[in-house]
N, C-alpha and C positions, 0 to 999 in steps of 0.2 A: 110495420114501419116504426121507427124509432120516433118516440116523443119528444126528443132531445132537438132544440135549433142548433142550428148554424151561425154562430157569433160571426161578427161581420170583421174580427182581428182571424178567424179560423180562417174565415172566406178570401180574404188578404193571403195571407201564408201561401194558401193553395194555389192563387194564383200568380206568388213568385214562384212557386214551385215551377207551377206550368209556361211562364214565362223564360226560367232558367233549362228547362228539359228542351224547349224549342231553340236555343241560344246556343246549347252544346251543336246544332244542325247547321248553324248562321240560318236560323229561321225565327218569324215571328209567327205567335201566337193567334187563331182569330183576329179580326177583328170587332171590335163590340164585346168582346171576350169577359163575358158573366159568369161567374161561379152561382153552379145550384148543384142538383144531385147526380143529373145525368152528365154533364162537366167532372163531375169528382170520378163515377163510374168508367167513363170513357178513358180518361188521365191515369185512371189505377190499372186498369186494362195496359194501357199505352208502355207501362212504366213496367208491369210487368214483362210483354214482350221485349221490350230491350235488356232487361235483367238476363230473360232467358239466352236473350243474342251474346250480350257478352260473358255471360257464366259468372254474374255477378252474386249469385244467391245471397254471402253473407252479408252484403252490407244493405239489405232492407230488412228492418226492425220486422219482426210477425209478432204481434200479440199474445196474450195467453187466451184460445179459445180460439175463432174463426173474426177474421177480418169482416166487416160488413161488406155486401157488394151494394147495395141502394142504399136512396134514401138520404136525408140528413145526415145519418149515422156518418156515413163515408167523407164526409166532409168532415165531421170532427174528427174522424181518425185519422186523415191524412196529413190533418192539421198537428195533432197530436204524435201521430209513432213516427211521421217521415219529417219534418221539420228539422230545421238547422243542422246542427254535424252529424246528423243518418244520410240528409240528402243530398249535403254539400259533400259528404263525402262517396255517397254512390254516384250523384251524378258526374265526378272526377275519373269515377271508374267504366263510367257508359262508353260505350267506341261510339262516335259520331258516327260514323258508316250504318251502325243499326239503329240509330237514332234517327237518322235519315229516312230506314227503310220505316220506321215506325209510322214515322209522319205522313209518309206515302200513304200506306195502309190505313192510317187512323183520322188521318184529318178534316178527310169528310164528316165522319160521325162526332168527330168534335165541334165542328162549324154547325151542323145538327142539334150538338146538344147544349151548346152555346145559346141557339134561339129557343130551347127546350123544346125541341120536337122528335 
């Protein structure tokens, strides 16, 4: 597990993120909607299958080394490699239609891991 917090401007970020990924659907977000680790893991997950739906590959940033999947870590990273013109501009390129199906699929585990369970 990463030593590293979660700054509450990282925490912020990620949850316009996930606010804007549910908006490309005309969907809202939880609600009660708290950023922790299992929120950042579930949203990375989320973000991924729609990448893979629209054959978006290049425009999410990969790091050098391996993405963290838990933890704190994943909240700074998403804070850090997918914020501003990486996400505003992938998520321009998300097809709502697999955006939709994501939320299908993901939204329970999100509302889950909202209440961190």
């Amino acid at each position: 597990m990463s030593t590293e917090t979660a700054a509450a401007d990282d925490k912020h970020k990620l949850k316009q993120m996930i606010v804007a990924f549910y908006a490309i659907a005309n969907d809202k977000p939880p609600a009660g909607l708290e950023i922790n680790e299992r929120v950042a893991g579930v949203f990375s997950t989320m973000l991924d299958e729609a990448r893979k739906c629209t054959n978006s590959v290049a425009y999410v940033p990969i790091p050098f080394g391996s993405k963290p999947t838990s933890g704190t870590g994943v909240v700074i990273w998403m804070a850090k490699e997918v914020w501003g013109m990486a996400f505003d501009s992938f998520s321009e390129e998300l097809n709502s239609a697999c955006v939709k199906g994501v939320l299908r699929n993901w939204n329970t585990k999100m509302k889950m891991a909202t209440l961190n369970i």
